[in-house]
ZAVO-944729 format. One record per residue (C-alpha): residue number from 1; x, y, z. Coordinates in pm, 1 decimal. Example, Ala and Ser with C-alpha at 12.3 -4.5 7.8 and 13.67 -1.06 7.14 Angstrom:
% residues 2
num,px,py,pz
1,1230.0,-450.0,780.0
2,1367.0,-106.0,714.0
//
This chain:
% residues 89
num,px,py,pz
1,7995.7,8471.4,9742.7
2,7656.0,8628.8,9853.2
3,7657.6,8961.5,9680.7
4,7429.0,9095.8,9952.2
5,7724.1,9040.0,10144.7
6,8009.3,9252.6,9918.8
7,7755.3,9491.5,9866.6
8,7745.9,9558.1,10247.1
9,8123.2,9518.2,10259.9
10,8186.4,9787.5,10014.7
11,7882.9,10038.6,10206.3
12,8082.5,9990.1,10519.2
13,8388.9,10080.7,10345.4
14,8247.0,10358.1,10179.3
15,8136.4,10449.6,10465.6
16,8455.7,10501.4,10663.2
17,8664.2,10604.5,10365.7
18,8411.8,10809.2,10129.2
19,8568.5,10570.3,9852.5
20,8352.7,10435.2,9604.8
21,8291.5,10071.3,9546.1
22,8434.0,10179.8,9170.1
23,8766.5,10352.6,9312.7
24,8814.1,10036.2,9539.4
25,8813.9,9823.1,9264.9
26,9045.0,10033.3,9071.4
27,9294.7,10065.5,9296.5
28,9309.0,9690.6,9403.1
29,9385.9,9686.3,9005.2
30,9650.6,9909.2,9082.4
31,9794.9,9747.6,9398.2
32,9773.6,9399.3,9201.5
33,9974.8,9533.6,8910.9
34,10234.3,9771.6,9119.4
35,10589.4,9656.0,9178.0
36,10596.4,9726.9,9539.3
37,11001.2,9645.7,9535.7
38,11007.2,9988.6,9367.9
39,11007.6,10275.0,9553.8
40,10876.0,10495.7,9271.2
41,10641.1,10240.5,9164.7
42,10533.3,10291.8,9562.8
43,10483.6,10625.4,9574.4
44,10223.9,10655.3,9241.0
45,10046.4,10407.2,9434.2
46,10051.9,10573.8,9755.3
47,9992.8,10896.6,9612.3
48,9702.7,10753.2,9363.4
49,9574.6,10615.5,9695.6
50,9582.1,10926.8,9874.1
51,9425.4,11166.5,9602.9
52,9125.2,10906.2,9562.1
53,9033.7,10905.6,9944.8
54,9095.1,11260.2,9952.2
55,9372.4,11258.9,10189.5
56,9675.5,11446.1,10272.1
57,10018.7,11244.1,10328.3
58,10266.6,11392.3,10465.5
59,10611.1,11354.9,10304.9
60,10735.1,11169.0,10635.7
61,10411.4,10951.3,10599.6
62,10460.8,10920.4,10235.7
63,10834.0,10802.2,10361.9
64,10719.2,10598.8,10648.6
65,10502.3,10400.0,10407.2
66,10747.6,10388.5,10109.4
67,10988.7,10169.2,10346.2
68,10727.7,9918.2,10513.4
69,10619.1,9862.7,10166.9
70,10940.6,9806.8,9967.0
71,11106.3,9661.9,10228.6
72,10795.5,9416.7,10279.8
73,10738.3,9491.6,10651.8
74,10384.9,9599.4,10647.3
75,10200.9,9451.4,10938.2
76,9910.9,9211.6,10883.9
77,9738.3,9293.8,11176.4
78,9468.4,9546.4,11199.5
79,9555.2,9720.4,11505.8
80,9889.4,9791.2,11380.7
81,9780.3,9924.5,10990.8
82,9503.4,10135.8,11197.0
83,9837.8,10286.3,11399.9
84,10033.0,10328.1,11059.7
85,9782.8,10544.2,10902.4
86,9560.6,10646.5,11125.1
87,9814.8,10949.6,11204.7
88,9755.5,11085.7,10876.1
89,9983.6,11440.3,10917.5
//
């Protein structure tokens, strides 16, 4: 993989998210080791998530997101994950 390349990915990501390349990396380390069939497990993460982008998630949100997850219905699709959290109250 060019690196010229990731590093432009992650600039563009930082970019929109104000999430270091560092943070990214640790939370895909968290994502990949999560048991997303648990709903606490779910929460850390989304919470962990939350607190490193700096964003506030509602408790309906935080519920909304809980039951895609565990329930393994999260959408794949880019229009629809922009829909599911770009309403971030």
């Amino acid at each position: 993989m060019d690196h010229r390349q990731d590093g432009s990915f992650f600039d563009q990501v930082q970019k929109q998210t104000n999430v270091g390349q560092q943070d990214l990396m640790q939370l895909a380390q968290l994502v990949e080791q999560a048991d997303l069939k648990d709903e606490t497990s779910v929460r850390q993460l989304i919470r962990q998530v939350a607190q490193t982008a700096n964003v506030q998630v509602s408790r309906e949100k935080e519920e909304q997101l809980v039951k895609a997850i565990v329930n393994d219905e999260v959408p794949m699709d880019f229009a629809t994950l922009g829909q599911l959290f770009g309403n971030q109250g």
